[in-house]
N, CA and C atoms as an extended XYZ file, in Angstrom:
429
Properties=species:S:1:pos:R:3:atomname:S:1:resname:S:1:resid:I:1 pbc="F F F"
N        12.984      -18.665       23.313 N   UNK     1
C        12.570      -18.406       21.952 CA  UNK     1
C        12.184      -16.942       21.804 C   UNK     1
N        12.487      -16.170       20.685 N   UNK     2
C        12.444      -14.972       21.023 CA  UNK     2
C        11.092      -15.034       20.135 C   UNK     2
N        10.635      -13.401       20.504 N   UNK     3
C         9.323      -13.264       19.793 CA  UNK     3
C         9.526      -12.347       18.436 C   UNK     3
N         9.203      -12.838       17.451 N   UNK     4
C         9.759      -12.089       16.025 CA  UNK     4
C         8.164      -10.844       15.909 C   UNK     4
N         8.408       -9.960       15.516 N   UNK     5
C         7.281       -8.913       15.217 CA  UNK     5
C         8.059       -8.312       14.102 C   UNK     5
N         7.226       -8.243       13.421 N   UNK     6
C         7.685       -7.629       11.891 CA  UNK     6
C         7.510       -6.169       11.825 C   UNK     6
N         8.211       -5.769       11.409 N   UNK     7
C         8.622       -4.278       11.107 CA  UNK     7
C         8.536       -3.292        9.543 C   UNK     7
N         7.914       -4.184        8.622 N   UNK     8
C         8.011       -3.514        7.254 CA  UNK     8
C         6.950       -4.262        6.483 C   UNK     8
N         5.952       -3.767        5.966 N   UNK     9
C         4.683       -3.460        5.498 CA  UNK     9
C         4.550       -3.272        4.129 C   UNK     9
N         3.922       -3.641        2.985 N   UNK    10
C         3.919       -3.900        1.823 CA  UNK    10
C         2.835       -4.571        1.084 C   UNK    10
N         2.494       -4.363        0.138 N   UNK    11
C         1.675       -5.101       -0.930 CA  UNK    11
C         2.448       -6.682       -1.030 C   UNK    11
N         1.542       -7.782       -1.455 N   UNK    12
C         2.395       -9.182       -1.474 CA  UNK    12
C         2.968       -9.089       -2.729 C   UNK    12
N         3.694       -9.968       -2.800 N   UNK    13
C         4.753      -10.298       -4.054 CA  UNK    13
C         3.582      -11.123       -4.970 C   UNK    13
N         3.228      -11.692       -4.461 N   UNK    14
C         1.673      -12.730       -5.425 CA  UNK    14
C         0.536      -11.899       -5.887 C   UNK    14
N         0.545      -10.696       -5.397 N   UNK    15
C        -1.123       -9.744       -5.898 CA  UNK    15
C        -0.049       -9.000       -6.776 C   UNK    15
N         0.786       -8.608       -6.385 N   UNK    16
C         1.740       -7.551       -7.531 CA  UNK    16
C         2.170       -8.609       -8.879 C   UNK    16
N         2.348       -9.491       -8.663 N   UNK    17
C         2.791      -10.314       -9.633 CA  UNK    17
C         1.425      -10.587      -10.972 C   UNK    17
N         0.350      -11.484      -10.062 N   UNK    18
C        -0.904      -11.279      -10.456 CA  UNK    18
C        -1.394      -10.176      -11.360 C   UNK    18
N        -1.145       -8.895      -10.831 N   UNK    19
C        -1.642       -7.642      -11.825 CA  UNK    19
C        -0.732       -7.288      -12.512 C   UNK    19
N         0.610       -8.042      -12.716 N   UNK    20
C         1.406       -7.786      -13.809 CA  UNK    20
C         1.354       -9.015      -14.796 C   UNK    20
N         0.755       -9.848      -14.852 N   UNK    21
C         0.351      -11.034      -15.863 CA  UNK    21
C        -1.156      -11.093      -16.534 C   UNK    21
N        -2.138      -10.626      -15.247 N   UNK    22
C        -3.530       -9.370      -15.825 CA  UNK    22
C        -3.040       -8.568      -17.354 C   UNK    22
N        -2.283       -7.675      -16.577 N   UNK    23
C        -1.621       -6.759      -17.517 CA  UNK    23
C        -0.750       -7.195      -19.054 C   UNK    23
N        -0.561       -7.594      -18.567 N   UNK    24
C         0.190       -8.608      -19.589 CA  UNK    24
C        -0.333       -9.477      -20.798 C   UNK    24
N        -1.483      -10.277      -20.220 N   UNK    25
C        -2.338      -10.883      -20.654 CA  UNK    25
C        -3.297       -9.879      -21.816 C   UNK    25
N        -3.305       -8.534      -20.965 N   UNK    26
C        -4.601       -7.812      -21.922 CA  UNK    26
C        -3.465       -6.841      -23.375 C   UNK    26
N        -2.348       -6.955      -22.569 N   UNK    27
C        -1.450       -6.760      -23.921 CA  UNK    27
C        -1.371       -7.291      -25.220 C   UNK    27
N        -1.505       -9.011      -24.380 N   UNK    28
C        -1.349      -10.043      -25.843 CA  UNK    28
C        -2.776      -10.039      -26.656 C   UNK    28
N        -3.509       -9.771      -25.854 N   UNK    29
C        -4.651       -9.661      -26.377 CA  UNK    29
C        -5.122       -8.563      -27.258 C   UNK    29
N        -4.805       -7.488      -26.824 N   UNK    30
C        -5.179       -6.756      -27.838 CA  UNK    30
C        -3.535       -6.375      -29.461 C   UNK    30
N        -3.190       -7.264      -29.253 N   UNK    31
C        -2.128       -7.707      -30.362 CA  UNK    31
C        -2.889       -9.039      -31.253 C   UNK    31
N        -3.347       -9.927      -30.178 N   UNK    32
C        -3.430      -11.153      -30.992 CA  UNK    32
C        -5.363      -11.742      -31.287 C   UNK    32
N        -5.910      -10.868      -30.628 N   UNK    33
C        -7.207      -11.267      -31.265 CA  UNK    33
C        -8.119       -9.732      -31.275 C   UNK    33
N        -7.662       -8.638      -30.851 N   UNK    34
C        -8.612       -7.821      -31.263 CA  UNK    34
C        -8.310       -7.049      -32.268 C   UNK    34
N        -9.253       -7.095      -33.295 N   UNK    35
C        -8.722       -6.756      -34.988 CA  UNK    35
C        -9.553       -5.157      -34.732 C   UNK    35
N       -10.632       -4.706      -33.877 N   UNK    36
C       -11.247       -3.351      -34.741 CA  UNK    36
C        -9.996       -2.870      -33.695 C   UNK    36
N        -9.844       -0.832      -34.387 N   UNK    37
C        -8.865        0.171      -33.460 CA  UNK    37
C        -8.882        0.850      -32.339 C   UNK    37
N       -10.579        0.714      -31.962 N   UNK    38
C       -10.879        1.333      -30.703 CA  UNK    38
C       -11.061        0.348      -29.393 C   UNK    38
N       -11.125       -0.970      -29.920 N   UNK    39
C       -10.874       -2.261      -29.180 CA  UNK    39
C        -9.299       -2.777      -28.623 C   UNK    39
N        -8.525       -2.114      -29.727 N   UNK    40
C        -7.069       -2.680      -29.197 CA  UNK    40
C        -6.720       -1.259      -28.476 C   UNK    40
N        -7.273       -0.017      -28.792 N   UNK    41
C        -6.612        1.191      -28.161 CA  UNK    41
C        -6.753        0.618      -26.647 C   UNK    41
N        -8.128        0.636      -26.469 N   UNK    42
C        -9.068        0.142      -24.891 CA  UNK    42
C        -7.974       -0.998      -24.225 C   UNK    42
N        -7.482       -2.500      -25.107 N   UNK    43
C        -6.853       -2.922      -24.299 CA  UNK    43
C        -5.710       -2.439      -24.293 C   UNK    43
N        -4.312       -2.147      -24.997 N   UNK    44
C        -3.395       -1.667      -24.722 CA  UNK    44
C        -3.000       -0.804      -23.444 C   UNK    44
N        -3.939        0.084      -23.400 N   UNK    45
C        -4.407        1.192      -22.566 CA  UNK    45
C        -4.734        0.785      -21.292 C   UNK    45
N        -5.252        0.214      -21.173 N   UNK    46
C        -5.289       -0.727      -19.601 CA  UNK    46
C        -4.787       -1.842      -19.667 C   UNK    46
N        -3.816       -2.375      -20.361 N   UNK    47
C        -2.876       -3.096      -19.953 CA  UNK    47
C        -1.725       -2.681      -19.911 C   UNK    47
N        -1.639       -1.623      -20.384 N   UNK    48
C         0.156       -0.793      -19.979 CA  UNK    48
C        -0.454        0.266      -18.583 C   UNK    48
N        -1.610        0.519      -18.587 N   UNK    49
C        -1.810        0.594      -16.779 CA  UNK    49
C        -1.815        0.084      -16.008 C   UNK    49
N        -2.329       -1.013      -16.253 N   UNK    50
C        -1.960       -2.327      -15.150 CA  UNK    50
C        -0.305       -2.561      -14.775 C   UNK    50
N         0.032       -3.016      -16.018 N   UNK    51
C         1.606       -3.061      -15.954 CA  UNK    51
C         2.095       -2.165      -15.397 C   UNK    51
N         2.075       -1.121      -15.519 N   UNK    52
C         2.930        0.328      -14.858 CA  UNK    52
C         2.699        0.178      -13.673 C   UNK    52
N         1.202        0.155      -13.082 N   UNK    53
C         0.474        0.467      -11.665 CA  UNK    53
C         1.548       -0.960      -10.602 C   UNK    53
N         1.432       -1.726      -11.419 N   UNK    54
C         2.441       -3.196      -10.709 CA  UNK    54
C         4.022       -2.924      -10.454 C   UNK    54
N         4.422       -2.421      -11.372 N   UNK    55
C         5.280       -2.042      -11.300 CA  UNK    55
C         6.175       -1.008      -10.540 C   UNK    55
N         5.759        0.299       -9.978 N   UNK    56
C         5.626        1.421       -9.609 CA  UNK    56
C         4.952        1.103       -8.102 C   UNK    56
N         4.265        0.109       -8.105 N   UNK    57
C         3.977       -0.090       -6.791 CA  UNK    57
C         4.780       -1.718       -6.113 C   UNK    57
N         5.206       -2.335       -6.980 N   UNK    58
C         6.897       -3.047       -6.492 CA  UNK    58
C         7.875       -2.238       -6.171 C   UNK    58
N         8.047       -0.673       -6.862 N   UNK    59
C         9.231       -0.135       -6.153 CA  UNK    59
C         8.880        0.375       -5.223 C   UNK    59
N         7.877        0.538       -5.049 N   UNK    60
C         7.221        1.615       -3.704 CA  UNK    60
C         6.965        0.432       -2.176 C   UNK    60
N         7.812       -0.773       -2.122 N   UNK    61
C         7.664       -1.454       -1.192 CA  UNK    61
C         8.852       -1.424       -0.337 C   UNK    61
N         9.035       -1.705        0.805 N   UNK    62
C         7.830       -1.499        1.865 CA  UNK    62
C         7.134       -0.168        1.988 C   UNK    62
N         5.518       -0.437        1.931 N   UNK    63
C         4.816        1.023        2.083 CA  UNK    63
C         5.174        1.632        3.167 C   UNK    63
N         5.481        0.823        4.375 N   UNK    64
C         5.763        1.700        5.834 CA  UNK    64
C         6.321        0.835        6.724 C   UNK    64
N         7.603        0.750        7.316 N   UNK    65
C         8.758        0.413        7.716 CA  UNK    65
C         8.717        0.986        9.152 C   UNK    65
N         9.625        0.281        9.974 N   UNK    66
C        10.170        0.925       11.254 CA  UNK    66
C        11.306        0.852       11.152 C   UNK    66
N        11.952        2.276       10.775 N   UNK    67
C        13.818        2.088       11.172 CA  UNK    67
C        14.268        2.886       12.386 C   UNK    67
N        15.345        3.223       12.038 N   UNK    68
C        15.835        3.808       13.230 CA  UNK    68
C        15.927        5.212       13.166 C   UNK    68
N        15.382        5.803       12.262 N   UNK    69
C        15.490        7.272       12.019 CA  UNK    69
C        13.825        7.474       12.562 C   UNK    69
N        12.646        6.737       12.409 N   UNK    70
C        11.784        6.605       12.351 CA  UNK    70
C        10.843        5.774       11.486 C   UNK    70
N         9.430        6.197       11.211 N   UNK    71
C         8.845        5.275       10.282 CA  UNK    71
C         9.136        5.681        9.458 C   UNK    71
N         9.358        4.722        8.174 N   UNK    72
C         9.105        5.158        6.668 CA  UNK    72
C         8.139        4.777        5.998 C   UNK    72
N         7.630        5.795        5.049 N   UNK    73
C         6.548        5.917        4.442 CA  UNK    73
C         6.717        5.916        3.199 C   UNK    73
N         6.872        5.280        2.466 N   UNK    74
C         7.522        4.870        1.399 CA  UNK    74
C         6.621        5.106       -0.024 C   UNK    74
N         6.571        6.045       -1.381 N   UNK    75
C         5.659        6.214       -2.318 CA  UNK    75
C         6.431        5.705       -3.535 C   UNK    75
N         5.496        6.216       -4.734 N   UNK    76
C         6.548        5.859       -5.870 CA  UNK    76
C         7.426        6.497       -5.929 C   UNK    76
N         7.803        8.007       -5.149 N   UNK    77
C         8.572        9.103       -6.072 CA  UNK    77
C         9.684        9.171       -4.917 C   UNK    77
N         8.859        9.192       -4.126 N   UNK    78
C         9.944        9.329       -2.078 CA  UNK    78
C         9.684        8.783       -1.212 C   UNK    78
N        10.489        8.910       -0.444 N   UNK    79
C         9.976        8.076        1.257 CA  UNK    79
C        10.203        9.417        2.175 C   UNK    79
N         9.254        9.111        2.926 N   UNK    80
C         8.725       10.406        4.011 CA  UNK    80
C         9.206        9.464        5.723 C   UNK    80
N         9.865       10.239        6.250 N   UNK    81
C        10.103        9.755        7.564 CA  UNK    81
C         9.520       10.532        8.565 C   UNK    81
N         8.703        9.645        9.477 N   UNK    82
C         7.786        9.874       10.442 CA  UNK    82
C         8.578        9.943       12.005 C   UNK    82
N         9.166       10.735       12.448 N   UNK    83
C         9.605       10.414       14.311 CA  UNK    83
C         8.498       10.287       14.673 C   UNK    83
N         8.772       10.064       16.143 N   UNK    84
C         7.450        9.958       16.867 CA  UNK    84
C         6.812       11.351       17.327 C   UNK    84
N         8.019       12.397       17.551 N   UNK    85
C         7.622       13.160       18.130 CA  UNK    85
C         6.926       14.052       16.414 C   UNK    85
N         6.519       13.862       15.216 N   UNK    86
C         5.921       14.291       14.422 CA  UNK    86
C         4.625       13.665       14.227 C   UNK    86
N         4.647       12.481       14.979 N   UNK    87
C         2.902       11.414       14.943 CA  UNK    87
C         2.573       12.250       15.978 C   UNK    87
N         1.001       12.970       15.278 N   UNK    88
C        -0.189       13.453       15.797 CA  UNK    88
C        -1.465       12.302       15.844 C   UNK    88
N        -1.378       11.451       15.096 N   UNK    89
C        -2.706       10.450       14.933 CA  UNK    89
C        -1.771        9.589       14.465 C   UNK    89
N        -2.324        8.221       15.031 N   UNK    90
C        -2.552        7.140       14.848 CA  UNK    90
C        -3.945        5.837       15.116 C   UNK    90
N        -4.465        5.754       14.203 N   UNK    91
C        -5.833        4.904       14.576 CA  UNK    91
C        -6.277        3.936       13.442 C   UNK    91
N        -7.097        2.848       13.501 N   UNK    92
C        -7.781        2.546       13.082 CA  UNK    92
C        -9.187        3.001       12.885 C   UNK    92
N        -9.747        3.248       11.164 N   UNK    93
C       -10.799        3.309       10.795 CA  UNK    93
C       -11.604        1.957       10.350 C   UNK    93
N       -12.573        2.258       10.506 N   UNK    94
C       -13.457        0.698       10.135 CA  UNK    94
C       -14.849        1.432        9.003 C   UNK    94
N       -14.800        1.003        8.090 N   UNK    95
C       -16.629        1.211        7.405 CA  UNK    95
C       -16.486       -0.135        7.185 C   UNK    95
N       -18.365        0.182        6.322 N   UNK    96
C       -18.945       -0.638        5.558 CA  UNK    96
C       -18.925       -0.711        4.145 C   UNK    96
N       -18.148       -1.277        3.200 N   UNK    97
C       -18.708       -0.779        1.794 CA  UNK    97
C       -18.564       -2.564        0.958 C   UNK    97
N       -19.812       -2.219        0.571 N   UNK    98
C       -19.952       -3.345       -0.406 CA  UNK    98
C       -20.107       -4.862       -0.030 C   UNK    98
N       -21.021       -4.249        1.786 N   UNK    99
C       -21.401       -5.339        2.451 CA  UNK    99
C       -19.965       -6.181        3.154 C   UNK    99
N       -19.186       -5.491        3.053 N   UNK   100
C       -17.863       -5.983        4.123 CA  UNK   100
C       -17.529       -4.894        4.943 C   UNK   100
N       -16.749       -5.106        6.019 N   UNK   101
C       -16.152       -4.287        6.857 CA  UNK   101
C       -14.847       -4.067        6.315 C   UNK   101
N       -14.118       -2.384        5.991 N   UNK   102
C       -13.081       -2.247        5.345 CA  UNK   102
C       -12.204       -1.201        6.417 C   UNK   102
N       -11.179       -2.077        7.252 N   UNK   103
C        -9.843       -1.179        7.759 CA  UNK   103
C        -8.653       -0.122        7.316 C   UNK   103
N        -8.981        0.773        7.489 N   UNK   104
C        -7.603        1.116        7.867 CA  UNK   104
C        -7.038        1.970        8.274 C   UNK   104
N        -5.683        2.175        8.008 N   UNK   105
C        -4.923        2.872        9.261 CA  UNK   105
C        -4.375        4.321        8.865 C   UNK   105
N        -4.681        4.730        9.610 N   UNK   106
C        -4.757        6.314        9.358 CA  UNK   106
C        -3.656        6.656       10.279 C   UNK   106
N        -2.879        7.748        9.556 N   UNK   107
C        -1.398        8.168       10.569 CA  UNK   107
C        -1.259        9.513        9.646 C   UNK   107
N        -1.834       10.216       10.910 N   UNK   108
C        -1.532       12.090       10.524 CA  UNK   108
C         0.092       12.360       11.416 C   UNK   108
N         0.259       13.605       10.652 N   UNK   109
C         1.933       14.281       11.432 CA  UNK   109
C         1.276       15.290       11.555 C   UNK   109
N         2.102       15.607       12.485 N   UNK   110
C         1.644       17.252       12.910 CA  UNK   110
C         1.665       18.751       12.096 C   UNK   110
N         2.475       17.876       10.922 N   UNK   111
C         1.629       19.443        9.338 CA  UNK   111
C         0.780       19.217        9.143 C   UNK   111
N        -0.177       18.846        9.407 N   UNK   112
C        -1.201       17.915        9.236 CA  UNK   112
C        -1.352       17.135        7.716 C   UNK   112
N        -0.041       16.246        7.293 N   UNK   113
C         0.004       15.676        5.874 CA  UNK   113
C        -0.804       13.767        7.094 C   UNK   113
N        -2.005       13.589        6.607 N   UNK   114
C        -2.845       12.238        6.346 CA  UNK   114
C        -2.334       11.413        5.131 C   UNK   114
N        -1.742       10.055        6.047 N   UNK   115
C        -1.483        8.717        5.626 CA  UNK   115
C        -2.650        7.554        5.593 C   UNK   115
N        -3.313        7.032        4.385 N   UNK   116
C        -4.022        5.983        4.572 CA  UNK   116
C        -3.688        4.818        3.978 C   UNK   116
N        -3.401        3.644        5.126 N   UNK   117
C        -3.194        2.457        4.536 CA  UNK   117
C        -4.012        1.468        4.793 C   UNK   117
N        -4.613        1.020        3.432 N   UNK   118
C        -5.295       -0.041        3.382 CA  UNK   118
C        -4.540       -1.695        3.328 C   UNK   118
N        -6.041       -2.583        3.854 N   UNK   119
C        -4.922       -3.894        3.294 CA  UNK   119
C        -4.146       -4.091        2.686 C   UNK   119
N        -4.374       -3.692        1.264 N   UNK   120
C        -3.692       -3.790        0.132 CA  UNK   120
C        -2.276       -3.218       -0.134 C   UNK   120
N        -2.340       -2.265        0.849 N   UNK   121
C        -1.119       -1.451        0.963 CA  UNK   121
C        -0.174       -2.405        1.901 C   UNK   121
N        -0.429       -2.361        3.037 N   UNK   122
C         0.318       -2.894        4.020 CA  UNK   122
C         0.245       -5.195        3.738 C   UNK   122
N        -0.836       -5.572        2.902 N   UNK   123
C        -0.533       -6.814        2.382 CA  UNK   123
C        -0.734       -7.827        3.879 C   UNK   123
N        -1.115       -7.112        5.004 N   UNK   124
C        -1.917       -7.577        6.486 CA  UNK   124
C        -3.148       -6.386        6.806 C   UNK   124
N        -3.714       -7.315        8.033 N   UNK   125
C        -4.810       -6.732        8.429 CA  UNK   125
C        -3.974       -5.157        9.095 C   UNK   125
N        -4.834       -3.936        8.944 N   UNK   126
C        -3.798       -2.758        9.825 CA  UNK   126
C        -4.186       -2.650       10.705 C   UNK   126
N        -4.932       -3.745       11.478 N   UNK   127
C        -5.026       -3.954       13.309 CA  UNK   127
C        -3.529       -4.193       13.704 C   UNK   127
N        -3.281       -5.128       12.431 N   UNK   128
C        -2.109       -6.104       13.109 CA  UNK   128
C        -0.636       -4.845       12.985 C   UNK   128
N        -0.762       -4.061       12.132 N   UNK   129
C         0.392       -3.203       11.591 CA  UNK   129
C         0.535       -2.393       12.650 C   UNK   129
N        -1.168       -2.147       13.471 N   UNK   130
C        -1.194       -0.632       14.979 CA  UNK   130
C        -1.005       -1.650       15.822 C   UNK   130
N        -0.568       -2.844       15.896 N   UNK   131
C        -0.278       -3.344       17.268 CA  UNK   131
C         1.094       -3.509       17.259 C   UNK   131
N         2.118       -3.537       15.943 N   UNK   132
C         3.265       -3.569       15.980 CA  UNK   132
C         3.761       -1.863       16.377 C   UNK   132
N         3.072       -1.039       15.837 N   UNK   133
C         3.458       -0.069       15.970 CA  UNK   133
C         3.152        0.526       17.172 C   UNK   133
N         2.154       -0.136       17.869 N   UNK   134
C         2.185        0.345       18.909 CA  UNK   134
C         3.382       -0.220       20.385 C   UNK   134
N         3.499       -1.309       19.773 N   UNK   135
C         4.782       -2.220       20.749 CA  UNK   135
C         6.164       -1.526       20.267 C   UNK   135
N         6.083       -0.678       19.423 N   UNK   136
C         6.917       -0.602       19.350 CA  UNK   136
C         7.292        0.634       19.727 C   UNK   136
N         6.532        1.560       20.023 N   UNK   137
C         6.355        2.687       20.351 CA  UNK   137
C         5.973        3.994       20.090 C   UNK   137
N         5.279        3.849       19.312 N   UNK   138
C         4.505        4.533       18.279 CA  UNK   138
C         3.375        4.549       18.905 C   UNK   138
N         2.492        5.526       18.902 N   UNK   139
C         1.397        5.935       19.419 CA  UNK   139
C         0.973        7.930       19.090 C   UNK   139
N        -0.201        8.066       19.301 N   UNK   140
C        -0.292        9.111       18.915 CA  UNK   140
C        -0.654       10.231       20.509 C   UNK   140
N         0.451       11.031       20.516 N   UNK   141
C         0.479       11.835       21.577 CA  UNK   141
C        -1.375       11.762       22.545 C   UNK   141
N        -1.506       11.806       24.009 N   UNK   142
C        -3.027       12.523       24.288 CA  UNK   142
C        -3.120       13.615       24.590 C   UNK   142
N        -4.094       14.140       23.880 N   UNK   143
C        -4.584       15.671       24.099 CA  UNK   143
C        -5.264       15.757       25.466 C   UNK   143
């Protein structure tokens, strides 16, 4: 039985979906029950941000990939490819905020351009994303 390890990293299809029916929702709303103009500006306005932000971040998936050129780093506008021999850092960060413990994964190149991916980004824990990447061969040079 072979061992499957996943290779491409992303926001879920269910939280992106979610903040495009959010969005959606505050559309109809400020069409169908908010009558004053600074009430429907407010929702329109953050509901065509929501919508956009969902949207723009469905095309921007997978956030970070393993191909064969290297990693990809994937945004709304471009994708940035990482060799190995351009990974200067790779690590996990850990705080505290808001009474939880919050991960994530930090991946500098040697221009020194800093990558941070949070859960939300990668849609797994980014323990689990530095252990693929590290099996896979990715690691950050030792000084």
């Amino acid at each position: 039985m072979a061992d499957f390890q996943q290779t491409q990293w992303g926001p879920t299809t269910g939280s992106l979906a979610t903040l495009a029916v959010a969005g959606a929702a505050l559309l109809t709303a400020a069409v169908m029950l908010v009558t004053d103009l600074p009430g429907r500006v407010l929702l329109v306005t953050a509901g065509t941000g929501i919508v956009l932000f969902a949207c723009f971040t469905w095309r921007a998936r997978p956030k970070l990939a393993i191909t064969d050129d290297g990693l990809a780093l994937r945004g709304w506008f471009r994708t940035f490819i990482v060799t190995r021999a351009d990974l200067a850092l790779l690590r996990i960060t850990e705080f505290r905020r808001l009474g939880r413990s919050q991960r994530m994964l930090e991946l500098e190149t040697t221009d020194d351009q800093l990558r941070v991916f949070t859960r939300w980004d990668l849609g797994v824990d980014p323990l689990e994303v530095l252990d693929a990447l590290t099996a896979a061969g990715y690691s950050a040079p030792r000084h």
